[in-house]
N, C-alpha and C positions, 0 to 999 in steps of 0.2 A: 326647319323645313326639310332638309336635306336625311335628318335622322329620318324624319315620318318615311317618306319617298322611300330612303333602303330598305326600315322595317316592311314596308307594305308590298316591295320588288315590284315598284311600279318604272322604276328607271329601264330595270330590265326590259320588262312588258313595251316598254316607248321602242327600245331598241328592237323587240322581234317585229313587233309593227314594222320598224322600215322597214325592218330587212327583207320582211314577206313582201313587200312593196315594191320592192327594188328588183328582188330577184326573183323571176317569173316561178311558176307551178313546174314543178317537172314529172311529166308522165311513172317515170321512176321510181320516182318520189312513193307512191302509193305503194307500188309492189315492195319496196323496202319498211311500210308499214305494214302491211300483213304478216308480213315476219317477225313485229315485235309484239309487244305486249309489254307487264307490268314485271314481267322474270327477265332480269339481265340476262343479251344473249352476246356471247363475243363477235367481235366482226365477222374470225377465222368461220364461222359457225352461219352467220347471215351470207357470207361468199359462197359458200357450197349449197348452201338452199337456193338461191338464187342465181345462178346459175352467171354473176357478170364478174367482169375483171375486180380485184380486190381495190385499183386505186380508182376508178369506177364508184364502189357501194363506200371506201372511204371519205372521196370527196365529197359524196351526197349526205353520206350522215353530217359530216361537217356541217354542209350547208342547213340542215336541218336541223341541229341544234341550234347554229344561229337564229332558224325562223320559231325556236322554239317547240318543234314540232316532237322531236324526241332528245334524251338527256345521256352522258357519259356518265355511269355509275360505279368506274372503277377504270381496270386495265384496259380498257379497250373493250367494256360492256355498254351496249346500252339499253333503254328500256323507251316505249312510248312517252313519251311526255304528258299527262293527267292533264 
């Protein structure tokens, strides 16, 4: 059961649920989605578009991987999450 569950990355899925759950919407949140897309962008690169403190747009992506929302695709890229 546990195989099925990984292969299908539903354990994952259970976990962005809470976390969207737990930790409310934040206005932020969206302006740091206009900025991404499906092309890796580096942090350094969303901080200067965006115009906020770099541990600011860091702690937010964080959170936002957590809820799933967007993904680390390298050094400190990330993209929209599909």
């Amino acid at each position: 059961m546990d195989d099925v569950l990984a292969e299908l990355n539903l354990e994952r899925a259970r976990e962005q649920h809470s976390v969207r759950q737990a930790v409310p919407p934040d206005p932020t949140e969206a302006i740091l989605l206009e900025h991404l897309s499906s092309e890796p962008r580096h942090v350094d690169e969303i901080v200067r578009e965006v115009t906020m403190p770099s541990a600011q747009v860091n702690s937010l992506l964080a959170i936002m991987e957590l809820k799933g929302l967007v993904r680390q695709v390298g050094s400190l890229r990330y993209v929209r999450a599909q």
